[in-house]
C-alpha positions in Angstrom: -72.0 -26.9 -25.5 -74.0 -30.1 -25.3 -75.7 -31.9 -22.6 -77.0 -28.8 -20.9 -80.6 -27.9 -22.4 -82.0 -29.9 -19.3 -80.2 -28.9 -16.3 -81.1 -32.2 -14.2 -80.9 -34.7 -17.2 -79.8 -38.1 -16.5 -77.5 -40.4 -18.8 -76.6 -37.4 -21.3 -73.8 -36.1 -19.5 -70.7 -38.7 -19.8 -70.2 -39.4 -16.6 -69.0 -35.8 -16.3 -71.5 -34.7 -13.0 -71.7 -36.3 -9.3 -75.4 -37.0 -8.4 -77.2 -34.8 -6.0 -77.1 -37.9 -3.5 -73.2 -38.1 -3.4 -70.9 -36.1 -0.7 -67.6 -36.2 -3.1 -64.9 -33.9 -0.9 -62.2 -34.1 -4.2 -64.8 -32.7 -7.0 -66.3 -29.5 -4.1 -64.5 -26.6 -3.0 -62.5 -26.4 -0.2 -63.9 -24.3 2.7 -62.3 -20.8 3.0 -61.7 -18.0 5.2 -65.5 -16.9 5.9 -66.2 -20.2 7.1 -63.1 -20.8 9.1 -63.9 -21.7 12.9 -67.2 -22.9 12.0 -69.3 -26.1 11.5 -68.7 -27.1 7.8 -71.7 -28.7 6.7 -70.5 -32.1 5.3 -72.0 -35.6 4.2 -75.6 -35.8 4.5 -76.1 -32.3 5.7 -74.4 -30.7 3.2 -76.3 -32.5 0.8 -79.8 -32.3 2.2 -79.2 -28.1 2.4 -78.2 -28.5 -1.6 -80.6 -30.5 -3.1 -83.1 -27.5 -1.0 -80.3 -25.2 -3.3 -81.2 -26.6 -6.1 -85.1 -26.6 -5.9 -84.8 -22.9 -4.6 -82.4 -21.6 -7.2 -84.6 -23.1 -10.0 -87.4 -21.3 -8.7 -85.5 -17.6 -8.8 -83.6 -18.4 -11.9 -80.3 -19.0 -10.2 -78.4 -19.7 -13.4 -74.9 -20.2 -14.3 -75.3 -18.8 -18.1 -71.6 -19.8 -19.3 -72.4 -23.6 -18.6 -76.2 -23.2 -19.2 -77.4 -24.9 -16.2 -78.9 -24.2 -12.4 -76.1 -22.8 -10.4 -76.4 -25.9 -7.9 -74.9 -28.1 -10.2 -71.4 -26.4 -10.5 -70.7 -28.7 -7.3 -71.4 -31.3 -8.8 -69.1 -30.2 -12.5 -65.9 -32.4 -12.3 -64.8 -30.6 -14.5 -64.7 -27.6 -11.9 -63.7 -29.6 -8.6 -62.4 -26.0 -6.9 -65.9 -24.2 -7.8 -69.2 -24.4 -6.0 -70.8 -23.4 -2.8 -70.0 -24.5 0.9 -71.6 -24.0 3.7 -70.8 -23.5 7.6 -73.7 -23.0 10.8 -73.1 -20.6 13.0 -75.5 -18.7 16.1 -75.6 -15.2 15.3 -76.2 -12.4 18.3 -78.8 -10.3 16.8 -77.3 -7.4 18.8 -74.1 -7.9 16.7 -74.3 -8.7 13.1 -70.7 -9.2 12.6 -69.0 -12.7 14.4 -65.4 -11.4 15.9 -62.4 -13.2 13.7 -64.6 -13.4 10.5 -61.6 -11.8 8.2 -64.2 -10.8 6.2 -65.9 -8.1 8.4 -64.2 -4.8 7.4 -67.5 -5.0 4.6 -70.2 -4.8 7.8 -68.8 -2.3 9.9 -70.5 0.6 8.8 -73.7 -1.4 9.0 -73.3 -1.9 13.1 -75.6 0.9 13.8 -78.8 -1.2 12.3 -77.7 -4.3 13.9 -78.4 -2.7 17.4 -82.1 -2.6 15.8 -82.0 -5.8 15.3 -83.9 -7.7 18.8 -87.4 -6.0 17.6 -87.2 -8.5 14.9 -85.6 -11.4 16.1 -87.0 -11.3 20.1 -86.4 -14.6 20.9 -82.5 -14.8 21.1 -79.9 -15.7 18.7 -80.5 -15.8 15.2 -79.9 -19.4 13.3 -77.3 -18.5 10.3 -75.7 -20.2 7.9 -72.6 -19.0 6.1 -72.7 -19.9 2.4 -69.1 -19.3 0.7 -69.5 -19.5 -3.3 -66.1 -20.0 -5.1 -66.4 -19.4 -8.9 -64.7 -21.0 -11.7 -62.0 -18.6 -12.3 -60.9 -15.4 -10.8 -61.8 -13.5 -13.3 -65.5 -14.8 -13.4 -67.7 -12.1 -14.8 -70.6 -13.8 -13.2 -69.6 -14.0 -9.7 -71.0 -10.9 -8.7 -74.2 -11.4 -10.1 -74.8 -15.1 -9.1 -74.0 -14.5 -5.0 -76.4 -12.0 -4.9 -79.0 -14.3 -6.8 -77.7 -16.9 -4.4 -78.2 -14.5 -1.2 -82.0 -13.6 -2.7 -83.4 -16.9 -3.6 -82.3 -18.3 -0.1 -83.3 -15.2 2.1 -86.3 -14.7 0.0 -87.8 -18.4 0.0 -86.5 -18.4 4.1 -89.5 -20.6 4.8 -88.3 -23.5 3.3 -85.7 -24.2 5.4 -84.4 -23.8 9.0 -81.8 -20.9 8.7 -83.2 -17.1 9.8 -80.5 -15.6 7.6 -78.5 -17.4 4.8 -74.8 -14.7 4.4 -73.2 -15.1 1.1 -69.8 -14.3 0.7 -67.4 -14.8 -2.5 -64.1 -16.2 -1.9 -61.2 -14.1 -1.6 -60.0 -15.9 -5.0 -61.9 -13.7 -6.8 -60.5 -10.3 -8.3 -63.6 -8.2 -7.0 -64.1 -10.1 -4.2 -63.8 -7.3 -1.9 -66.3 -4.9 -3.3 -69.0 -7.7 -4.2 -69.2 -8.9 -0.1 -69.4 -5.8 0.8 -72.7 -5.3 -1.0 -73.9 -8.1 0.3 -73.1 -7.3 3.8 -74.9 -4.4 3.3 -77.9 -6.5 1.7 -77.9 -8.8 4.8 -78.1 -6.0 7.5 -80.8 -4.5 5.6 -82.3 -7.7 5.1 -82.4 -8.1 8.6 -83.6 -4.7 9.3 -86.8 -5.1 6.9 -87.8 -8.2 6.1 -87.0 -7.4 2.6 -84.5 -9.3 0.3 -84.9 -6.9 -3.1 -83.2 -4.0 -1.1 -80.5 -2.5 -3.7 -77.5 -1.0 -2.1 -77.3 2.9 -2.5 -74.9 4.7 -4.7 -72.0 5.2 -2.1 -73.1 2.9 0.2 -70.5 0.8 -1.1 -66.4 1.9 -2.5 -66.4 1.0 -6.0 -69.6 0.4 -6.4 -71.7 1.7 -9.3 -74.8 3.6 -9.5 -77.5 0.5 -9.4 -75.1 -1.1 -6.3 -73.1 -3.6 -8.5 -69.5 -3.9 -8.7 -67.9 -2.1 -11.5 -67.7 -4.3 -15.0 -71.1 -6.3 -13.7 -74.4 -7.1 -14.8 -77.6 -7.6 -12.6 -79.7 -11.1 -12.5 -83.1 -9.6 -11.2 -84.6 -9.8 -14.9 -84.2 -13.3 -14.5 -86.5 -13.5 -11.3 -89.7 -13.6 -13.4 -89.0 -16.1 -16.1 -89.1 -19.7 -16.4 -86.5 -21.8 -16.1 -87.6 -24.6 -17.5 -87.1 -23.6 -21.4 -83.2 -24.3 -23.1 -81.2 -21.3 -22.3 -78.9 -19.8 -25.0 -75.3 -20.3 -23.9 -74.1 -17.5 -25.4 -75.9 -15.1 -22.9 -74.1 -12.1 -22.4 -72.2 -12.2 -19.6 
């Protein structure tokens, strides 16, 4: 698969990429259901957030290891003009983590109870959220579980470069084990939110279908990748 040792390269890619500096609506997902109602981040704002993505994702090894390249750049893939991330603002009551007509919220219910915890952390009102809805290329994608919660822990986890107290990742409902992977990340937000802490691991349980180490059955985790660089060429035949 050539043209992808250097994720950002310029001139070796035929034309095949939009740059970071272009808002191109026909070659980015469509927004879907978990940011319906909401403030779709378009245009300059939607780029601004996603060149942050980028420099963020490359710092935590947020890496798409089918296409060998940062995860950011799958908006900008032509190839893939369905795939990607959106994003949507929204003000978040931190006495309720859960927004009423998200049709995703059957995966935070059981996580109410430490929402109502959640003013000794956030004092000063309501919480600034963005909703960040990752479509993947197929379906079927074996990494979609594995690169929303990367996603959810390099934005959560590098929260001081940028605006947003809480970043929620969800995976669109296109995906087979959509279900099971948003609720672990509900689950991951409200304890986020609770501690502070962004490496917090779902419980065996805590979650239907999940497995022992918290990821959806048939998945592999991404934390290994946390502590190594991501500037060296990455072997496209990872295992995932």
């Amino acid at each position: 698969m050539a043209g992808f040792a250097n994720p950002f390269a310029r001139g070796d890619d035929g034309g095949l990429f939009d740059d970071y500096d272009e808002f191109v609506p026909d070659t980015i997902p469509q927004p879907g259901p978990f940011l319906a109602g909401l403030s779709v981040l378009t245009g300059d704002d939607h780029l601004a957030f996603h060149r942050l993505t980028r420099e963020l994702f490359e710092e935590r090894g947020v890496y798409d290891m089918t296409f060998n390249y940062n995860l950011a750049r799958l908006n900008l893939d032509t190839r893939h003009p369905d795939a990607g991330y959106r994003y949507a603002r929204e003000q978040l009551d931190p006495t309720a983590l859960v927004a009423d007509g998200d049709p995703s919220n059957a995966d935070d219910s059981c996580h109410r109870a430490a929402s109502r915890r959640l003013d000794d952390s956030f004092p000063t009102g309501e919480l600034s959220v963005l909703r960040a809805e990752f479509t993947p290329t197929t379906p079927f994608c074996p990494q979609c579980h594995t690169l929303a919660i990367g996603s959810f822990r390099a934005w959560n986890g590098l929260a001081d470069r940028h605006e947003y107290d809480l970043v929620r990742v969800r995976a669109h409902p296109m995906h087979h084990k959509s279900e099971s992977i948003n609720e672990e990340l509900a689950a991951m937000e409200a304890a986020y939110l609770e501690t502070g802490d962004t490496s917090v691991s779902v419980e065996a349980g805590d979650v239907d279908g999940g497995t022992d180490d918290g990821m959806a059955p048939g998945e592999t985790g991404m934390d290994g990748m946390y502590d190594q660089s991501t500037d060296r060429q990455r072997d496209v035949d990872a295992p995932f």
